[in-house]
VMD Tcl script that builds the backbone (N, CA, C; Angstrom):
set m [mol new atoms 339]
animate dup $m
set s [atomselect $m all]
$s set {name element resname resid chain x y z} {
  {N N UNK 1 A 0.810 -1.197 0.000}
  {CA C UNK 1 A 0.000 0.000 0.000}
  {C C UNK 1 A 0.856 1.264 0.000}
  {N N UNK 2 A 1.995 1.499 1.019}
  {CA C UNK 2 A 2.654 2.611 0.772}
  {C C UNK 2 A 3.700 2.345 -0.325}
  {N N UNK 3 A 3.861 3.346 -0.869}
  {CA C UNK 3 A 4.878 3.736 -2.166}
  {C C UNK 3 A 6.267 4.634 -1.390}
  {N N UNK 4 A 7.660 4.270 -1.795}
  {CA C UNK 4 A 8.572 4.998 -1.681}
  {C C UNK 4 A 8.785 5.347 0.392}
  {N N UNK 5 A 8.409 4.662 0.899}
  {CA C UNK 5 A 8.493 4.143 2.222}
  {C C UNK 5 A 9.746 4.708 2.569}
  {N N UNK 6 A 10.706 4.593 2.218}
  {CA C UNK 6 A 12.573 4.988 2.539}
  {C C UNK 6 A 12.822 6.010 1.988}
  {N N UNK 7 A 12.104 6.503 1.285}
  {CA C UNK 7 A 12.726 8.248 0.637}
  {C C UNK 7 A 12.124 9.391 1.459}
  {N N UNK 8 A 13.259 9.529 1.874}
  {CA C UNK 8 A 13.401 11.149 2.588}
  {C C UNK 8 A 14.060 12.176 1.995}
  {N N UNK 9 A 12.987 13.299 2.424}
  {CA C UNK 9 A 13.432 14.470 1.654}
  {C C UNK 9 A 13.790 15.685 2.857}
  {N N UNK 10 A 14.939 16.493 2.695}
  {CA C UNK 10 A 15.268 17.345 3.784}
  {C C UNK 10 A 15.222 18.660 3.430}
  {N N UNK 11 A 14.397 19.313 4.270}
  {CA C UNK 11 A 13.698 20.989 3.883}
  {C C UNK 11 A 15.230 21.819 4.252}
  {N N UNK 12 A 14.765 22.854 4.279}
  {CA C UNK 12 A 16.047 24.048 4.434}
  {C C UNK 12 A 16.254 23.756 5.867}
  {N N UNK 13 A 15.175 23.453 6.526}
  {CA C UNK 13 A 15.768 24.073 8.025}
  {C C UNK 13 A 15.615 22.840 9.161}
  {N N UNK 14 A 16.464 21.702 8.006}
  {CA C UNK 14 A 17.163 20.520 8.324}
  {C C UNK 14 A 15.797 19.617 9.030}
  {N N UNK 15 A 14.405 19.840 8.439}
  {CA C UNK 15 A 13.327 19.001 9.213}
  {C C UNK 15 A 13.091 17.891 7.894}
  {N N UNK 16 A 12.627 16.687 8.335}
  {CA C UNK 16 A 12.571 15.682 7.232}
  {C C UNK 16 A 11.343 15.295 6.787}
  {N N UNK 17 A 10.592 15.596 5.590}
  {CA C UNK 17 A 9.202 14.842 5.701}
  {C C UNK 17 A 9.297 13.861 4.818}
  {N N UNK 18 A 8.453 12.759 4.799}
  {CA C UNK 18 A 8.328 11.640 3.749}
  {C C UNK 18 A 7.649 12.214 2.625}
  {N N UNK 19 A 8.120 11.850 2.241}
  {CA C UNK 19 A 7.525 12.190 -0.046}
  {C C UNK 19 A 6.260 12.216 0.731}
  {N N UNK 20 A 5.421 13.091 -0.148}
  {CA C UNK 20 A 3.726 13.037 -0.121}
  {C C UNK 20 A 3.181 11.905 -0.792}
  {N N UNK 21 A 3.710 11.157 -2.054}
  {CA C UNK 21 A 3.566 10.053 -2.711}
  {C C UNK 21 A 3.104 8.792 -1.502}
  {N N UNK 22 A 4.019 9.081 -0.856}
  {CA C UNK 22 A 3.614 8.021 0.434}
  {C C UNK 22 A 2.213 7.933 0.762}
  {N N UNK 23 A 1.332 8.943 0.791}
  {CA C UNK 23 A -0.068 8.602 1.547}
  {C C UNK 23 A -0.836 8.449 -0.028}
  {N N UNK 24 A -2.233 7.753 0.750}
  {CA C UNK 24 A -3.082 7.265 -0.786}
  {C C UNK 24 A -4.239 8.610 -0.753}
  {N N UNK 25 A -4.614 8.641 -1.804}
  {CA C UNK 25 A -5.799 10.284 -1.163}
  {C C UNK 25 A -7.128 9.106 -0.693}
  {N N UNK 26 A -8.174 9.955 -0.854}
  {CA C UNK 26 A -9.342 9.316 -0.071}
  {C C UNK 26 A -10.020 8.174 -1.195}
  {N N UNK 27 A -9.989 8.862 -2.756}
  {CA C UNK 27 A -10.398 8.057 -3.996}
  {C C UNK 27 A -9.449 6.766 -3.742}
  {N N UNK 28 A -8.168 7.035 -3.814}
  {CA C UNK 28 A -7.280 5.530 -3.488}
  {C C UNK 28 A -7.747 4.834 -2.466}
  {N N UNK 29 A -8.281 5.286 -1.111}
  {CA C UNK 29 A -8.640 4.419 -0.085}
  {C C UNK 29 A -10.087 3.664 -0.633}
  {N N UNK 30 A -10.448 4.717 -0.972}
  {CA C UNK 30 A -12.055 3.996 -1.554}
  {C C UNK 30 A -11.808 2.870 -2.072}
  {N N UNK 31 A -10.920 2.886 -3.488}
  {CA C UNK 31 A -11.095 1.823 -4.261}
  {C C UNK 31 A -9.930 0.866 -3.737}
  {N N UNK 32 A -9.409 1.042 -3.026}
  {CA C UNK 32 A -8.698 -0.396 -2.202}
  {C C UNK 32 A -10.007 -0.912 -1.599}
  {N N UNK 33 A -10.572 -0.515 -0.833}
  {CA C UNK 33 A -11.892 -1.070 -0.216}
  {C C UNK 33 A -12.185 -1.825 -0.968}
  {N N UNK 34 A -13.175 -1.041 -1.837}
  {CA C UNK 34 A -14.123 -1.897 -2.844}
  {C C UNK 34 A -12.718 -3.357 -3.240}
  {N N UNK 35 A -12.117 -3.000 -3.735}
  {CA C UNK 35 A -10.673 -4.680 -4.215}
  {C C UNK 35 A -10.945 -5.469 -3.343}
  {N N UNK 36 A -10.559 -4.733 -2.033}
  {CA C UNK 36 A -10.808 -5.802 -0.945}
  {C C UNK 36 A -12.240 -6.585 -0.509}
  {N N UNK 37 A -13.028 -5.777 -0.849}
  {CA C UNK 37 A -14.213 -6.445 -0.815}
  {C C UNK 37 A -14.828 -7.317 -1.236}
  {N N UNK 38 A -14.487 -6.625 -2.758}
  {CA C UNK 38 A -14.810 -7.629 -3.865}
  {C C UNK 38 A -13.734 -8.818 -3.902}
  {N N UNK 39 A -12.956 -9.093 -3.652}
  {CA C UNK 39 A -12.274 -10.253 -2.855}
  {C C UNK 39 A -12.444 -11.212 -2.254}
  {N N UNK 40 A -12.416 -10.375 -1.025}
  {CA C UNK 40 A -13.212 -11.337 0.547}
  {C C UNK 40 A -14.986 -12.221 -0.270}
  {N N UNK 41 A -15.844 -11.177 -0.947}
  {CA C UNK 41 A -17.041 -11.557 -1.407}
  {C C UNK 41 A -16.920 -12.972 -2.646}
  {N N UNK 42 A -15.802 -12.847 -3.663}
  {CA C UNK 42 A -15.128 -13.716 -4.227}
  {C C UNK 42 A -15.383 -15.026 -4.233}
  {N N UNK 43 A -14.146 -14.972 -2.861}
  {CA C UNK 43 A -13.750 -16.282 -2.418}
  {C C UNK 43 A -14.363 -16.522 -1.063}
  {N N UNK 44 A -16.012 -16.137 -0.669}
  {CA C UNK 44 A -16.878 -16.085 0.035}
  {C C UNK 44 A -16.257 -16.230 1.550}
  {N N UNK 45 A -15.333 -15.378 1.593}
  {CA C UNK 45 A -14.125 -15.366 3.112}
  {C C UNK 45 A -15.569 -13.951 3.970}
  {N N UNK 46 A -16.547 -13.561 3.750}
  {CA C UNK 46 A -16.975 -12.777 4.128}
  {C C UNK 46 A -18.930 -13.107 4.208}
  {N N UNK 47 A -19.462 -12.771 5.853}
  {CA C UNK 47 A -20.884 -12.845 5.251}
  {C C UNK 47 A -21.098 -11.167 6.162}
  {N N UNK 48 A -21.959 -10.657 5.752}
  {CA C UNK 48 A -22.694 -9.416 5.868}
  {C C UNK 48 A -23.337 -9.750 7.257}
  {N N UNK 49 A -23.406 -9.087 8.429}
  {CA C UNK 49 A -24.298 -8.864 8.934}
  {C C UNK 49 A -25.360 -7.310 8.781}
  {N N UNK 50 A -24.248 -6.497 8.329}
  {CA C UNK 50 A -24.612 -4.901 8.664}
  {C C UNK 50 A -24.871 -5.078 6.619}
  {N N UNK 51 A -25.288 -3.857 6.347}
  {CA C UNK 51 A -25.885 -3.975 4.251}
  {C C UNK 51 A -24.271 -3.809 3.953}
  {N N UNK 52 A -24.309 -3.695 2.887}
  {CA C UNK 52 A -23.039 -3.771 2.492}
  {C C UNK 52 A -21.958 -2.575 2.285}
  {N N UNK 53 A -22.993 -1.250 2.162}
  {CA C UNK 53 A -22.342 0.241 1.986}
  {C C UNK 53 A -22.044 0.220 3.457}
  {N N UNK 54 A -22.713 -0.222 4.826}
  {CA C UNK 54 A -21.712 0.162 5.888}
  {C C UNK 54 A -20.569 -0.726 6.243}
  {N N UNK 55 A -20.752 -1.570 5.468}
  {CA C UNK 55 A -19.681 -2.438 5.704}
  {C C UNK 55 A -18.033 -1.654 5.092}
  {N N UNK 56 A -18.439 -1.160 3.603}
  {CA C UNK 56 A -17.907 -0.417 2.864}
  {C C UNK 56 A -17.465 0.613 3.651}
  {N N UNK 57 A -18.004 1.490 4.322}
  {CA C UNK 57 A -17.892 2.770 4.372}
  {C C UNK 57 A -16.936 2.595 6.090}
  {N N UNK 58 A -17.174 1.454 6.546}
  {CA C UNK 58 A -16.448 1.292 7.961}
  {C C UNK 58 A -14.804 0.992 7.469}
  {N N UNK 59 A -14.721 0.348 6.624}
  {CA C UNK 59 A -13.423 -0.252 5.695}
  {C C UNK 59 A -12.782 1.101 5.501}
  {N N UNK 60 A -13.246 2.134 4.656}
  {CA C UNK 60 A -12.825 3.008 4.414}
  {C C UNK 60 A -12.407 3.850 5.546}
  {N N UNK 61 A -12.975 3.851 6.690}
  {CA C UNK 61 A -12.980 4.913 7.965}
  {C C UNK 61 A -11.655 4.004 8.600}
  {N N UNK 62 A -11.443 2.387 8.638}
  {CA C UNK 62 A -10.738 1.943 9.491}
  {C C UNK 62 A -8.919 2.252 8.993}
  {N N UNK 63 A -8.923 2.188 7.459}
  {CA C UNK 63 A -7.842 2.577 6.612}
  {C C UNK 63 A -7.459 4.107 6.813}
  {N N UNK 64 A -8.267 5.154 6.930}
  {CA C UNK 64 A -8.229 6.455 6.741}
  {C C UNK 64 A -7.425 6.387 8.488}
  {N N UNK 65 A -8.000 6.013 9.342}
  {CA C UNK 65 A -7.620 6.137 10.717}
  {C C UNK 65 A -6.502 5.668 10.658}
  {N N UNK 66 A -5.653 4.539 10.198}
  {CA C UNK 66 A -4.884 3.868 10.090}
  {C C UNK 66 A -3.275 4.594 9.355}
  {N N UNK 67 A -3.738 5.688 8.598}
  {CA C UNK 67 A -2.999 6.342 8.162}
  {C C UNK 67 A -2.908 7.690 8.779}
  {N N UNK 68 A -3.949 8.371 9.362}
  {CA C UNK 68 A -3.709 9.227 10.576}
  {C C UNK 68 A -2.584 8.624 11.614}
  {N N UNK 69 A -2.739 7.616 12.258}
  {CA C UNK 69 A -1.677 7.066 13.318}
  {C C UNK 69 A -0.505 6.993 12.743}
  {N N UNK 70 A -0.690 6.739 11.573}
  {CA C UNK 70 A 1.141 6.871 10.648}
  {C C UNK 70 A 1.972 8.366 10.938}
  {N N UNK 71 A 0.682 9.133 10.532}
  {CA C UNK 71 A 1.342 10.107 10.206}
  {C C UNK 71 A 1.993 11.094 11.614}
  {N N UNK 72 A 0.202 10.559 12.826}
  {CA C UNK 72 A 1.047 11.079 14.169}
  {C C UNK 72 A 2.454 10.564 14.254}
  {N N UNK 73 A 2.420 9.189 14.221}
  {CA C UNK 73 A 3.941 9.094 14.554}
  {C C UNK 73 A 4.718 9.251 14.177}
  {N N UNK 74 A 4.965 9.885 12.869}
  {CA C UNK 74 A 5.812 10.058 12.242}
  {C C UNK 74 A 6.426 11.662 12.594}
  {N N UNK 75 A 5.693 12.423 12.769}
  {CA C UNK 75 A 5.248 14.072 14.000}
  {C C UNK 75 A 6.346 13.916 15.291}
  {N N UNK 76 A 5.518 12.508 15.635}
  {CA C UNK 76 A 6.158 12.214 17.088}
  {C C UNK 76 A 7.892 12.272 16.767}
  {N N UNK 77 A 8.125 11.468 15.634}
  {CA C UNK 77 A 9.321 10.417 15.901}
  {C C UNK 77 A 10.411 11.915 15.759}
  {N N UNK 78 A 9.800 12.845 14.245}
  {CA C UNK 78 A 10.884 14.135 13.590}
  {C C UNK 78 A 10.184 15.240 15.158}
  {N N UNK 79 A 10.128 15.242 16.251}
  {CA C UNK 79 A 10.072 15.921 17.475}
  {C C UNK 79 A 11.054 15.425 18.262}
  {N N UNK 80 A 10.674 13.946 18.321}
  {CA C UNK 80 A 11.951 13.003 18.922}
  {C C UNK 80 A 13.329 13.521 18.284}
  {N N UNK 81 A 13.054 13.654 17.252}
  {CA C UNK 81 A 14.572 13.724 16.491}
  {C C UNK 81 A 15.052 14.954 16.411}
  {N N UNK 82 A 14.396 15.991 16.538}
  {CA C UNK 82 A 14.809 17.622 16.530}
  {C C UNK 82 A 15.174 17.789 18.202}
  {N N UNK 83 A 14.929 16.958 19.123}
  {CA C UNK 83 A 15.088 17.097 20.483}
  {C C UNK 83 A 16.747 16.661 20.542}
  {N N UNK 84 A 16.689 15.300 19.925}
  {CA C UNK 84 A 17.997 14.557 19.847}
  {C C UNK 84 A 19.239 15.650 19.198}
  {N N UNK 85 A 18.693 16.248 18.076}
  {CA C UNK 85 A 19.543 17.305 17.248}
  {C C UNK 85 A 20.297 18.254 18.244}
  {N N UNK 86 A 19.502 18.856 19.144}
  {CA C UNK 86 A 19.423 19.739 19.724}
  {C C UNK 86 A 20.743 19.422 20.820}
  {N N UNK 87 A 20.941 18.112 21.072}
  {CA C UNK 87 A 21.860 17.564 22.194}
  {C C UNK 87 A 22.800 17.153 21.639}
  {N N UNK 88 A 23.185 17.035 20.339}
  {CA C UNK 88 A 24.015 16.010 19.546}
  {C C UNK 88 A 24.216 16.706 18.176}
  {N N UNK 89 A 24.649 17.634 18.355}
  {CA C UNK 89 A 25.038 18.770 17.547}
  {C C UNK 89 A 26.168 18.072 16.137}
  {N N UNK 90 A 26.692 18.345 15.233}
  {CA C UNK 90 A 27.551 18.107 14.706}
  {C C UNK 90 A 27.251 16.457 13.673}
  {N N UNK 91 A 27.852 15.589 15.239}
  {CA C UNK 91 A 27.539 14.160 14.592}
  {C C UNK 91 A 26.405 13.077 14.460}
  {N N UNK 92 A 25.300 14.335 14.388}
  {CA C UNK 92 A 23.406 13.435 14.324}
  {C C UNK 92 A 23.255 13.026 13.223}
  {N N UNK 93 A 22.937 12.362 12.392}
  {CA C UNK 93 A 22.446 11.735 11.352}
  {C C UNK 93 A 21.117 11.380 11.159}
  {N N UNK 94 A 20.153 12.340 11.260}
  {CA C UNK 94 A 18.818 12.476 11.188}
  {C C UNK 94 A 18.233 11.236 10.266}
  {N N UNK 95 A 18.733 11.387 8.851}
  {CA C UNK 95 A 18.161 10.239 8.100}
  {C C UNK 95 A 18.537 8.635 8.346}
  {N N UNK 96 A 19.480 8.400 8.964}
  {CA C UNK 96 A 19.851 6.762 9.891}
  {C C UNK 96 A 18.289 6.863 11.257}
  {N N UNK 97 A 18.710 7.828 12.025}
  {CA C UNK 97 A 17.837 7.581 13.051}
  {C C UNK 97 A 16.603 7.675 12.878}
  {N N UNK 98 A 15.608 8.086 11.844}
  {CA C UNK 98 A 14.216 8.250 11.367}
  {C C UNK 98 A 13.832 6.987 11.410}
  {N N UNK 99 A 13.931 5.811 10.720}
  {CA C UNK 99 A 13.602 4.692 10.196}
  {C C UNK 99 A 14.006 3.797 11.329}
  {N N UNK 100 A 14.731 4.055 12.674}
  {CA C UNK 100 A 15.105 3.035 13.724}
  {C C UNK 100 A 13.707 3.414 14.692}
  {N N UNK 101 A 13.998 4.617 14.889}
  {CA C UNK 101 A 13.189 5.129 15.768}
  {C C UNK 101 A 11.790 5.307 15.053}
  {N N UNK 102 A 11.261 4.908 14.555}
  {CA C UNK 102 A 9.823 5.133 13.577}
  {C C UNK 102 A 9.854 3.654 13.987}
  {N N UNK 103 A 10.597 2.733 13.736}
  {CA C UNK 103 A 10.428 1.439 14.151}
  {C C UNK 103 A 9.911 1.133 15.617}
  {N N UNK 104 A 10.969 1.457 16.573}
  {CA C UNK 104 A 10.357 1.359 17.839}
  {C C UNK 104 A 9.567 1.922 18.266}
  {N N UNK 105 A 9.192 3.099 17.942}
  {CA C UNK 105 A 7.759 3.804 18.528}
  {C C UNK 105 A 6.617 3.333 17.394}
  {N N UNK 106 A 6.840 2.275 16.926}
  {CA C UNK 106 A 5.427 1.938 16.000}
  {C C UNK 106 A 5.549 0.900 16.705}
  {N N UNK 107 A 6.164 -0.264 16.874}
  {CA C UNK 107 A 6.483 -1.558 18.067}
  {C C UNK 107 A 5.688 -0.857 19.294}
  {N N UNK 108 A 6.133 -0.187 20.045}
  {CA C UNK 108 A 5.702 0.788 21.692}
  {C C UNK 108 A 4.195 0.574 20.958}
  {N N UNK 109 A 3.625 1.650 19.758}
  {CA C UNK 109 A 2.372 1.964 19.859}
  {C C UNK 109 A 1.719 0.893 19.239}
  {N N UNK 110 A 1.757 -0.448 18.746}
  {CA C UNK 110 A 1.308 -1.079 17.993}
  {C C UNK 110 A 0.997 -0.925 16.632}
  {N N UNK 111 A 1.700 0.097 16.157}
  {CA C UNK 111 A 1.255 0.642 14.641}
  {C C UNK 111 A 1.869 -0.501 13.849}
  {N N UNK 112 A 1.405 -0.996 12.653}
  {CA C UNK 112 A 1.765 -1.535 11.732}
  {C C UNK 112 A 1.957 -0.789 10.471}
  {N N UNK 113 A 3.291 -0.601 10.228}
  {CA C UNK 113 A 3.598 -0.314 9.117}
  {C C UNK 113 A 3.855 -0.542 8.150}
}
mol reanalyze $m
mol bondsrecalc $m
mol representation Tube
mol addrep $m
């Protein structure tokens, strides 16, 4: 689902964000849904209790949330890391420590990435 996962890009004033490519817009979440649906419905891995648009529309809300928590932590981790900067002047290596520490605070929070 994510694209370009390891490419970091560094602004003027040494803060790091992930490519925007990385997130899907809301049309991309939609139609992963529906794939997945039409899938699960397929290979009859799925029965309805609720009609099928809320079934749909919960899919879509659980993915959208799912990528909010990405992105907090990702907030969290370049705060973590501008704190670290701040103490470790000279020999920090911002782009090594992003991807360790994005690791363990997604482990800590249960995020799956």
């Amino acid at each position: 689902m994510i694209v370009n996962r390891d490419k970091i890009v560094f602004n003027r004033d040494r803060s790091i964000d992930i490519e925007t490519n990385m997130k899907l817009t809301s049309n991309q979440i939609q139609q992963l849904a529906e794939k997945i649906l039409e899938n699960w419905k397929k290979q009859n891995l799925i029965q309805f209790k609720a009609s099928e648009k809320e079934v749909f529309a919960r899919m879509v809300e659980i993915i959208q949330k799912d990528y909010e928590r990405e992105a907090l932590l990702e907030r969290d981790v370049n705060n973590m890391l501008d704190k670290l900067e701040e103490t470790n002047a000279g020999e920090f290596q911002r782009f090594k420590m992003f991807p360790i520490l994005k690791q363990k605070l997604a482990k800590e929070r249960k995020v799956i990435l």
